[in-house]
C-alpha positions as CSV (number, residue, x, y, z in Angstrom):
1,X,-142.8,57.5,309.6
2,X,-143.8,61.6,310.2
3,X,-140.8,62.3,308.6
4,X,-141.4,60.2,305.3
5,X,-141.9,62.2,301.7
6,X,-144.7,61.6,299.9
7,X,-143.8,59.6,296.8
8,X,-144.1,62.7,294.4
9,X,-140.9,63.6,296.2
10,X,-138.4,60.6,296.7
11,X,-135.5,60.3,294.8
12,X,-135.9,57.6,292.3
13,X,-132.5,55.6,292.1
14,X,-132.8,55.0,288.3
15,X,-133.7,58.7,287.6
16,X,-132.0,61.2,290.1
17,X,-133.7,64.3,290.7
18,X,-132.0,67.9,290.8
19,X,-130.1,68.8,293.7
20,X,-129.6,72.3,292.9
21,X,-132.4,75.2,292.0
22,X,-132.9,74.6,288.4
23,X,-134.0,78.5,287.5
24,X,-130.5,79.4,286.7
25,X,-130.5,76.5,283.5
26,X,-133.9,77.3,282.4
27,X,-133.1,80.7,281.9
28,X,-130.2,79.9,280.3
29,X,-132.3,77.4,278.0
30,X,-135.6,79.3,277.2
31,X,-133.4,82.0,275.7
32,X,-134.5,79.6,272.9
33,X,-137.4,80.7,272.8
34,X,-136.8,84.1,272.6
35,X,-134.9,83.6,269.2
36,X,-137.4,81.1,268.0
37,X,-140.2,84.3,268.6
38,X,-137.7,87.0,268.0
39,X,-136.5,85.4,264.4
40,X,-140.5,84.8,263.0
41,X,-141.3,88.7,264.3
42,X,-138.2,89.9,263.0
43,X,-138.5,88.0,259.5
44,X,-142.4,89.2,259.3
45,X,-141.5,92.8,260.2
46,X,-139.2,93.5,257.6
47,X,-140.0,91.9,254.8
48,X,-141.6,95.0,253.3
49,X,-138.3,96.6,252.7
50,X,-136.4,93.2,251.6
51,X,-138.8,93.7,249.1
52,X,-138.3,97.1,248.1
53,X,-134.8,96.5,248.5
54,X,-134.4,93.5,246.3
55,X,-137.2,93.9,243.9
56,X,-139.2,91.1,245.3
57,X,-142.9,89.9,244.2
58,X,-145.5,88.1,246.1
59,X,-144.4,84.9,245.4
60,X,-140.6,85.9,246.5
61,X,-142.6,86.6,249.8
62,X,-144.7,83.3,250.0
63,X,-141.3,81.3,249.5
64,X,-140.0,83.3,252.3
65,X,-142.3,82.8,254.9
66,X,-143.0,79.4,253.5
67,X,-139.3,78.2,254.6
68,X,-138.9,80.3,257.6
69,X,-138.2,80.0,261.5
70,X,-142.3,80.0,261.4
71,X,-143.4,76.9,259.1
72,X,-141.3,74.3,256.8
73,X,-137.8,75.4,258.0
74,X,-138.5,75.1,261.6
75,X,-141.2,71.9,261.0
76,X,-137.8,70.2,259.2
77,X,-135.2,70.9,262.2
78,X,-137.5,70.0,265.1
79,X,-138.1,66.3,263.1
80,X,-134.4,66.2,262.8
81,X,-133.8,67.8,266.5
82,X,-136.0,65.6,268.5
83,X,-134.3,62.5,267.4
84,X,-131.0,64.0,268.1
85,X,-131.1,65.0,271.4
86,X,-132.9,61.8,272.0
87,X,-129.4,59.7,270.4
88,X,-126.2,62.1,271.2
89,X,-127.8,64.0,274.2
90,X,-129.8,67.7,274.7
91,X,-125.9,69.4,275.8
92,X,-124.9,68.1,271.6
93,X,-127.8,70.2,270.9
94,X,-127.1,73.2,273.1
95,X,-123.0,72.7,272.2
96,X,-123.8,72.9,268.5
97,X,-127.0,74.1,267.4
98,X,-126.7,78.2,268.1
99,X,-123.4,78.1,266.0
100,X,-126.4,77.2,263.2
101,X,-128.9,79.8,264.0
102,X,-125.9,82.5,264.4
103,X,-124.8,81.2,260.7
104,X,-128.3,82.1,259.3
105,X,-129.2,85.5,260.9
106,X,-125.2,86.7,259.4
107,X,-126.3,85.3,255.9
108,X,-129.8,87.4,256.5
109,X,-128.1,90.3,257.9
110,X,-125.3,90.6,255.0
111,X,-128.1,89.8,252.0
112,X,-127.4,91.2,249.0
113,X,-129.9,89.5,246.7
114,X,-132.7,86.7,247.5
115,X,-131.1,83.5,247.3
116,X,-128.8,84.9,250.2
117,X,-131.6,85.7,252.1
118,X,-133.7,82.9,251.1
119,X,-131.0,80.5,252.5
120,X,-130.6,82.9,255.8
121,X,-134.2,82.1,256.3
122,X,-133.7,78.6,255.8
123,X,-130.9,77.7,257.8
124,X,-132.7,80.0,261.1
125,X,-135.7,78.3,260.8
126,X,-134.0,74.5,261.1
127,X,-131.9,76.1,263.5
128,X,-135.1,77.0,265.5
129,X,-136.8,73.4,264.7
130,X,-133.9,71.8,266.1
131,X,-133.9,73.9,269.2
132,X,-137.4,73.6,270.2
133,X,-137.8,69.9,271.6
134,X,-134.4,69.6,273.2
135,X,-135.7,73.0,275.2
136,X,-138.7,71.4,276.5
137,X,-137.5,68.5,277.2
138,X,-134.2,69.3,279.2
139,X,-136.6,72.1,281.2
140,X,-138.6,69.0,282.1
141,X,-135.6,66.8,282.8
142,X,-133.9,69.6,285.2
143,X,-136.7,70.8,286.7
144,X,-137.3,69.8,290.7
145,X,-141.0,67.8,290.5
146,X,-143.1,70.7,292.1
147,X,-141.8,73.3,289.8
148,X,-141.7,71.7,286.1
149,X,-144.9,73.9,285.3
150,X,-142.9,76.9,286.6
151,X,-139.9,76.4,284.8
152,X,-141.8,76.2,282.0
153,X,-143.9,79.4,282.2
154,X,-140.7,80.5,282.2
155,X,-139.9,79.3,278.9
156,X,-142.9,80.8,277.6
157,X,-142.4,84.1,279.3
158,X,-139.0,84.1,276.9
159,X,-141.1,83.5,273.7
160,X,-143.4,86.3,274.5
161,X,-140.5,88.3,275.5
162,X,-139.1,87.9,272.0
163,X,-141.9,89.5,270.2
164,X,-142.2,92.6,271.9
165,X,-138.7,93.6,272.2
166,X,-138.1,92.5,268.5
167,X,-141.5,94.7,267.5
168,X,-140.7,97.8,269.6
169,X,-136.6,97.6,267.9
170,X,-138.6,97.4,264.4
171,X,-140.5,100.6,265.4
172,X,-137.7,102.2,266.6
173,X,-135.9,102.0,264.0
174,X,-138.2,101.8,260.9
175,X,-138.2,104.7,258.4
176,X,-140.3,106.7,260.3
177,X,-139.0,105.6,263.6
178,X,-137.6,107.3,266.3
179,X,-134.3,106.3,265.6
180,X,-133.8,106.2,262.2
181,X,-131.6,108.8,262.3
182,X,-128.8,106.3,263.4
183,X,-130.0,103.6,261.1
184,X,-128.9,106.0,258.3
185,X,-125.8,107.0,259.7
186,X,-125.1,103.0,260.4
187,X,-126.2,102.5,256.7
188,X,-123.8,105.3,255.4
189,X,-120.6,104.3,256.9
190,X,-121.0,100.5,256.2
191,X,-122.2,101.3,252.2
192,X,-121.1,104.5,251.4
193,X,-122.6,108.2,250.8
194,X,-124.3,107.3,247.8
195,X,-126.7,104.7,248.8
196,X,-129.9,104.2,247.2
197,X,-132.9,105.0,250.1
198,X,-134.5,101.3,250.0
199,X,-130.9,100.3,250.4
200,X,-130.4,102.7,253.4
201,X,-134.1,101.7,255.0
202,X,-133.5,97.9,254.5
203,X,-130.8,98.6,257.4
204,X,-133.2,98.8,259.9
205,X,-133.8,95.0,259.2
206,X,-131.0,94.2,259.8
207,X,-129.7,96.0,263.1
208,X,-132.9,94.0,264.4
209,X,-131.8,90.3,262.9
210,X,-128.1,92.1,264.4
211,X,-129.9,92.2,267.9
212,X,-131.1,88.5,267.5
213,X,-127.0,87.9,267.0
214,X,-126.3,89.0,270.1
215,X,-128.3,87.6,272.3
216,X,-127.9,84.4,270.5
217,X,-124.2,84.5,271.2
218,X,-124.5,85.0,274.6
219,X,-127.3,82.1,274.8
220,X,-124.8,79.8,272.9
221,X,-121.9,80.6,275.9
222,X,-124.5,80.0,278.5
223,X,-126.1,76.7,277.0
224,X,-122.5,74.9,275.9
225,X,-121.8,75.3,279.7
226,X,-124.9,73.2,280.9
227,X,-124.5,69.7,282.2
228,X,-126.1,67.2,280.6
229,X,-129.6,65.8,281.6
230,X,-129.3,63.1,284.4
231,X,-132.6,62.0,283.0
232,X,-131.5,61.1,279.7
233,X,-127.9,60.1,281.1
234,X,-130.0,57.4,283.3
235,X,-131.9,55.9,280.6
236,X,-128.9,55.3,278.0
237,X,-127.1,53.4,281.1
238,X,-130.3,51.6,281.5
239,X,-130.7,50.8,278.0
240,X,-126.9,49.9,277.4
241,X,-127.4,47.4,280.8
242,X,-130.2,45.5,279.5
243,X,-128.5,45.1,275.9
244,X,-130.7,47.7,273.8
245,X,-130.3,49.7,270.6
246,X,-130.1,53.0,271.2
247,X,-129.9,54.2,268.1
248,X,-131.8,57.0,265.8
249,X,-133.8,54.6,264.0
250,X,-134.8,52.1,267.0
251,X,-136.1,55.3,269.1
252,X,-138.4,56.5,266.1
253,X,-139.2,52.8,265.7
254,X,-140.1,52.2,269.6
255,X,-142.1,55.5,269.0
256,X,-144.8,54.3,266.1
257,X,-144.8,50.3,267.9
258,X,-145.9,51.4,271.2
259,X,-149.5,52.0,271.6
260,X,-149.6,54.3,274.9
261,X,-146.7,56.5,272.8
262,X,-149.3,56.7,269.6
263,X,-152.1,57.5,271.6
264,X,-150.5,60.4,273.3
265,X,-148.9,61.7,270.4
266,X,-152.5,61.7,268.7
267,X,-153.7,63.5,272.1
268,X,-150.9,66.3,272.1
269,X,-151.2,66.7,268.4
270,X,-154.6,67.8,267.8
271,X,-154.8,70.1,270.7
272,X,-151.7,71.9,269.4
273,X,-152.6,71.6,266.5
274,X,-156.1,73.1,266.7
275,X,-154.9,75.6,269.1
276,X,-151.3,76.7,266.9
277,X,-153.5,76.6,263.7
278,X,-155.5,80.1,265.2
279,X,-152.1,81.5,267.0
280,X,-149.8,81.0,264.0
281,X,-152.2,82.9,261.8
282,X,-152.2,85.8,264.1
283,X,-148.6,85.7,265.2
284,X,-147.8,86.2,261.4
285,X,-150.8,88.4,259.6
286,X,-152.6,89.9,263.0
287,X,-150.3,94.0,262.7
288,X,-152.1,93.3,258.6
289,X,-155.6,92.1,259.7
290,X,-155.8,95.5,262.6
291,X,-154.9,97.7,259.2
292,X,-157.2,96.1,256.7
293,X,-159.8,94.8,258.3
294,X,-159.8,97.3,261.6
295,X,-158.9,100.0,259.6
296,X,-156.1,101.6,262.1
297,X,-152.8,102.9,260.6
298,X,-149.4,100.7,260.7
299,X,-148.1,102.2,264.2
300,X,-151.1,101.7,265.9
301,X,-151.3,98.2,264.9
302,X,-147.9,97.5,266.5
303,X,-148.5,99.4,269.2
304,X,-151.6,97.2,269.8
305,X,-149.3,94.4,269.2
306,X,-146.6,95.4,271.5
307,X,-149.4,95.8,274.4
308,X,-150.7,92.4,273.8
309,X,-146.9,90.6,274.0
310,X,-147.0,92.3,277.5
311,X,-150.0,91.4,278.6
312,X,-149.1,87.7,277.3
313,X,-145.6,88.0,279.6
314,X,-147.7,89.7,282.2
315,X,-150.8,86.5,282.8
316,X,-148.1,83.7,282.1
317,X,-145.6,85.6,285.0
318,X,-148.5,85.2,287.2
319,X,-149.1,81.8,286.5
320,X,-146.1,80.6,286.8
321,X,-146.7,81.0,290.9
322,X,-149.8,78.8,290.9
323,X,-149.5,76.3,288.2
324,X,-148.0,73.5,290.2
325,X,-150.4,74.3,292.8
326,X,-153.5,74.2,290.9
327,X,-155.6,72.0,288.7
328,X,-154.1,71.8,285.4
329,X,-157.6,71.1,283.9
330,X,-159.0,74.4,285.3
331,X,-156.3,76.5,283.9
332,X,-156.4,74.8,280.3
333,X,-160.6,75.5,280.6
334,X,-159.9,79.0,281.5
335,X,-157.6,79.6,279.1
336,X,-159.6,78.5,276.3
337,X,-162.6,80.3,277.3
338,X,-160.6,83.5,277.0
339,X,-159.2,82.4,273.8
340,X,-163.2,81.5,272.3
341,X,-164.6,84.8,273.5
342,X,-162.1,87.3,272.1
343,X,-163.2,85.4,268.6
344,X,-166.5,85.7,269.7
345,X,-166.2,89.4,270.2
346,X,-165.1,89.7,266.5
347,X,-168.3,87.8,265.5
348,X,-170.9,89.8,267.9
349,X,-168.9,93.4,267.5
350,X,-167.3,93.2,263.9
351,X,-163.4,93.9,263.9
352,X,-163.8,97.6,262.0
353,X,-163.9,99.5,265.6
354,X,-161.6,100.7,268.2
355,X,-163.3,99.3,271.1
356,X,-163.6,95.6,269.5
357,X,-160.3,95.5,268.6
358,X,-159.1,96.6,272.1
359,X,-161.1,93.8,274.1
360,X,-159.9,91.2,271.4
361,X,-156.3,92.0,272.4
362,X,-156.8,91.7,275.8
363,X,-158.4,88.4,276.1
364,X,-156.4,87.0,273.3
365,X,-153.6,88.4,275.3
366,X,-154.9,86.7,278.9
367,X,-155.5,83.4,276.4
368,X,-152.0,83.9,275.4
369,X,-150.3,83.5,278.8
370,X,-152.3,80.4,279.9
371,X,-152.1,78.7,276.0
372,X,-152.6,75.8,275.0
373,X,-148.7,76.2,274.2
374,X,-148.2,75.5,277.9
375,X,-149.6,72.6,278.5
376,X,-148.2,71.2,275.0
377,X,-145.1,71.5,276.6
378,X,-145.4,70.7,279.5
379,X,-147.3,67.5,278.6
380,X,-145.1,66.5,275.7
381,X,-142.3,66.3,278.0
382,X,-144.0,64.3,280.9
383,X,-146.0,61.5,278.7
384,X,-143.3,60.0,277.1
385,X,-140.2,58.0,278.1
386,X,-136.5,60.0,278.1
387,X,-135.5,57.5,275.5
388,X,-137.7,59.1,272.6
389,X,-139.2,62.3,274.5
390,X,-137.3,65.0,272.1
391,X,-138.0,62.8,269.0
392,X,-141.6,62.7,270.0
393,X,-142.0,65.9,270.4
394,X,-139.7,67.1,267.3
395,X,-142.6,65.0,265.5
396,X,-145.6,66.3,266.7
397,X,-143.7,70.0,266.0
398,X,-143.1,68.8,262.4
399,X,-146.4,67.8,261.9
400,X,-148.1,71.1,263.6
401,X,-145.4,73.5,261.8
402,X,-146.2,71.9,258.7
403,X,-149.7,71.9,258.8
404,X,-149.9,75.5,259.8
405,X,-147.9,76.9,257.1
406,X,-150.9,75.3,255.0
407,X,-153.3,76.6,256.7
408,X,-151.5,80.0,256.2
409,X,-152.0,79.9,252.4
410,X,-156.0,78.9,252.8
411,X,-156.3,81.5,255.8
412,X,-155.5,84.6,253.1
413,X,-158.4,82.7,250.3
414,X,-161.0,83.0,253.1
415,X,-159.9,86.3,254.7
416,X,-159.6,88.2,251.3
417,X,-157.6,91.2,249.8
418,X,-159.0,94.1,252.2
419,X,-160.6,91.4,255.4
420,X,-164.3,90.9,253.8
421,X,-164.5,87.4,254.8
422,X,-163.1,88.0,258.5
423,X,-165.8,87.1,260.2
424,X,-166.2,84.0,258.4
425,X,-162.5,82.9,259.7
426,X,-163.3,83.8,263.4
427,X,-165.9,81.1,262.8
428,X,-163.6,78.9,261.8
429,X,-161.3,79.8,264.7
430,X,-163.8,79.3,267.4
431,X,-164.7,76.0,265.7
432,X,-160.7,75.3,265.8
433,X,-160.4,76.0,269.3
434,X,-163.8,74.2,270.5
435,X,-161.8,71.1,269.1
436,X,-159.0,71.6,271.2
437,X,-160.9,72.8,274.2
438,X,-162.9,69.6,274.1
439,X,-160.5,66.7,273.5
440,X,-158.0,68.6,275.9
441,X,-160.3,68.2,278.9
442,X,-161.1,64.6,277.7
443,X,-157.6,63.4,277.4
444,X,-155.9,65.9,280.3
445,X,-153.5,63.8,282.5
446,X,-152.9,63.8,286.2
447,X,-149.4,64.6,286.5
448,X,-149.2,67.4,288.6
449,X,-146.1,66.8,291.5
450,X,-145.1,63.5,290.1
451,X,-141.1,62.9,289.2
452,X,-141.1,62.1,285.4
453,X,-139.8,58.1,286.2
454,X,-143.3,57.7,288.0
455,X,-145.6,58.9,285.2
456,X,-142.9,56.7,282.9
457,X,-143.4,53.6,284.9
458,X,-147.5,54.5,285.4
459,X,-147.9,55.0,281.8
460,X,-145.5,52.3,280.4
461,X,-144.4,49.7,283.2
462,X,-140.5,49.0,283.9
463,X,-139.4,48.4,280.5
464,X,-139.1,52.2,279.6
C-alpha cells in the first residue's frame, strides 16, 4: 500500500499514458503556433507596401485582413480541422497540413497583383485554422498528467515567439531598416536593375513571409515524423469494439446532442471570446493606435511592441514551472486583473503620453503570458472526450475567429480616424474582459493532475 500512486497517476488501460518525456513533440508541435503568430504579424506588417506596390485601396486592405491567418480564413480551417483530426487522426493533420500553409506563403511571396496575394492570404489562414485544434489537442493527448499545463505554456511561448522575431525581421529590413541594403541587392538580382522603388521595398515583405517558409519546412519534417496520439488511437478501437460510427458527421452530431459537451463549449466560448475580442484588436491595430492615438513615431511603436512580445515569452516561461502546481483559478484571477488595469490605466492616464503607454505594455504584457488563451487551451482539450475534442475546439475557434474579425470592423467606427474615441473602447474592453473574468471563475474546472480518461469518465460516464 505505501508504494501505491495516487489515482491522478495510474495508467488507465483504455487510455495509456506517455512513457517517454513529451517536451521533444511539443516543441515540435507548437512550432504551429509560431507560424499561426508569425503569418497575422507578418501579413499586418507589410501591408503598407503591398499597397504601394500594387495600387491597393482601403477596401483591397479590409478584404485582406478580412480573409487572413487572423479572422475568416483561419475561423474556416479550424471548423474544417477540428473534425479532421478528430476522424483520420492529429499525425493526417501534421503529415499534410504544412504542405498547405507552405503553398500559401510561396503564392504571397511571389505576388504579382492582388488576386495572387489575396489567395496567398487565403490559403495561410485555413492552413492556420486547420492547424490550431489538432495542436492543442495532441499537446494534451502526449502530455504526462502533471505537466499538460507546461507543455502548453510551451505552446504559447511559440505564439509569442512568433511576433517578435517576425516584427524585429520587418524592422530590420523595412525601407529604413538596418538591413535594407541587402533587401535591395536581393530585390535587384531577382527583378532586375531597373526596378521601380515600391517594387524594390515590397521585397522586404517578402524575405519575412520567406522566413515563415523556412521554419515552416522544417516544422513539417519534424511533425510528419510524430507518432500518432495513443489517446485518440484508444478511443477509435473503443468505438470500433462497441459497434459505433465514427464518422465526420456522427462526431459533430454527438457534439450538439450531448448536454455536458454544449455546456462547456458555451463556458470555453465566452471566456475566449470576451477575452480574444480585446487581444485580436491589439494584436492587429495596437503599432497604429501607439502612433495615432499615443502620438509616438512608427519605430518606436514596434519597438514598444517587440518589448511587450518579450515580456509576454518572459511571464508565460515563468509560468510554465508553477502552473501544474498551483491553483488554476488564482492564476486565471491574476491574470485578468493585469489585463483590466492596463485598460484602466488608459482610462485614468489617457493614452497621448510616454509614461501611460509604457505601464500599459507592461501589464498587458504580464496579462499576456498568463491569458485567458492558456487556459482556453488547456481547458478545451481536457473537457471534452478524444472522440470530438479537435472538432470541438475547431468550433469554438470558428466561432471566436469569426466573431472577432466583426468586431474589428466596429472597433475602427468607435476608435476613429486619428484615436478620439479611445477612451471610450478601453471601456468597452474592461467591460469585455469583466465578462470573461467573471464567468471564468464561475465555471473554472478542477482538473489539475488528473489523466484526461478520468475527467472523461467524471464529466461523461463510461460511454465516452
Amino acid at each position: 500500500m505505501g508504494n501505491a500512486q495516487p489515482a491522478s497517476k495510474r495508467r488507465d488501460p483504455n487510455y495509456p499514458t506517455q512513457t517517454k518525456s513529451s517536451v521533444g513533440d511539443t516543441i515540435a508541435v507548437s512550432l504551429t503556433n509560431y507560424l499561426d503568430a508569425g503569418a497575422i504579424v507578418a501579413g499586418a506588417s507589410g501591408l503598407t507596401l503591398w499597397q504601394k506596390y500594387l495600387g491597393l485601396t482601403e477596401v483591397h486592405l479590409g478584404w485582406l485582413n478580412f480573409i487572413s491567418a487572423n479572422c475568416l480564413g483561419a475561423a474556416i480551417g479550424a471548423i474544417f480541422g477540428g473534425f479532421l483530426a478528430d476522424r483520420y487522426g492529429r499525425k493526417f493533420i501534421y503529415t499534410y497540413n504544412l504542405l498547405v500553409y507552405m503553398l500559401g506563403v510561396l503564392l504571397i511571396m511571389l505576388s504579382v497583383n492582388f488576386p495572387m496575394l489575396l489567395a496567398g492570404f487565403l490559403v495561410t489562414g485555413i492552413s492556420v485554422g486547420i492547424g490550431v485544434p489538432a495542436s492543442w489537442t495532441y499537446i494534451s493527448e502526449s502530455s504526462e498528467n502533471d505537466k499538460r499545463g507546461r507543455n502548453i505554456c510551451i505552446s504559447q511561448m511559440s505564439w509569442g515567439f512568433g511576433p517578435m522575431i517576425i516584427l524585429l525581421l520587418g524592422m530590420f529590413f523595412a525601407p529604413d531598416g538596418y538591413l535594407f541594403g541587402w533587401v535591395e541587392k536581393i530585390a535587384h538580382t531577382f527583378g532586375g536593375a531597373y526596378l521601380s522603388q515600391e517594387a524594390v521595398n515590397v521585397f522586404s515583405s517578402r524575405i519575412v513571409f520567406f522566413s515563415l517558409l523556412i521554419v515552416a519546412f522544417i516544422a513539417w519534417n519534424l511533425q510528419r515524423k510524430l507518432e500518432e496520439s495513443t489517446e485518440w488511437k484508444a478511443s477509435q478501437e473503443a468505438a470500433k469494439a462497441k459497434g459505433e460510427n465514427t464518422g465526420l458527421w456522427h462526431a459533430f452530431k454527438v457534439l450538439f446532442s450531448n448536454k455536458i459537451a454544449i455546456k462547456t463549449a458555451c463556458f470555453l466560448a465566452v471566456i475566449y471570446l470576451t477575452w480574444n475580442l480585446v487581444a485580436s484588436v491589439l494584436g492587429f491595430f495596437q503599432p497604429h493606435i501607439y502612433e495615432t492615438a499615443g502620438g509616438i513615431s512608427n519605430e518606436q511603436a514596434n519597438w514598444m511592441n517587440c518589448i511587450q512580445w518579450a515580456i509576454i515569452v518572459f511571464v508565460t516561461f515563468l509560468l510554465s514551472k508553477v502552473i501544474d502546481k498551483t491553483n488554476h483559478k488564482l492564476i486565471y484571477i491574476l491574470g485578468l486583473l493585469f489585463a483590466i488595469s492596463a485598460w484602466v490605466v488608459i482610462v485614468a492616464f489617457g493614452v497621448n503620453g510616454t509614461t501611460s503607454l509604457w505601464l500599459f505594455t507592461i501589464l498587458w504584457g504580464i496579462e499576456g503570458g498568463m491569458s485567458v488563451q492558456i487556459f482556453y487551451a488547456l481547458w478545451g482539450s481536457e473537457l471534452f472526450p478524444a472522440k470530438f475534442r479537435a472538432g470541438a475546439q475547431g468550433l469554438m475557434f470558428f466561432v471566436v475567429r469569426g466573431l472577432s474579425a466583426l468586431w474589428g470592423l466596429v472597433f475602427t467606427f468607435i476608435y476613429g480616424e486619428n484615436g478620439e474615441g479611445f477612451t471610450v473602447a478601453a471601456y468597452c474592453m474592461i467591460g469585455l474582459l469583466l465578462i470573461s473574468l467573471i464567468v471564468g471563475v464561475i465555471g473554472c474546472p478542477n482538473t489539475r493532475g488528473k489523466s484526461l480518461a478520468q475527467i472523461t469518465k467524471e464529466r461523461y460516464g463510461d460511454n465516452y
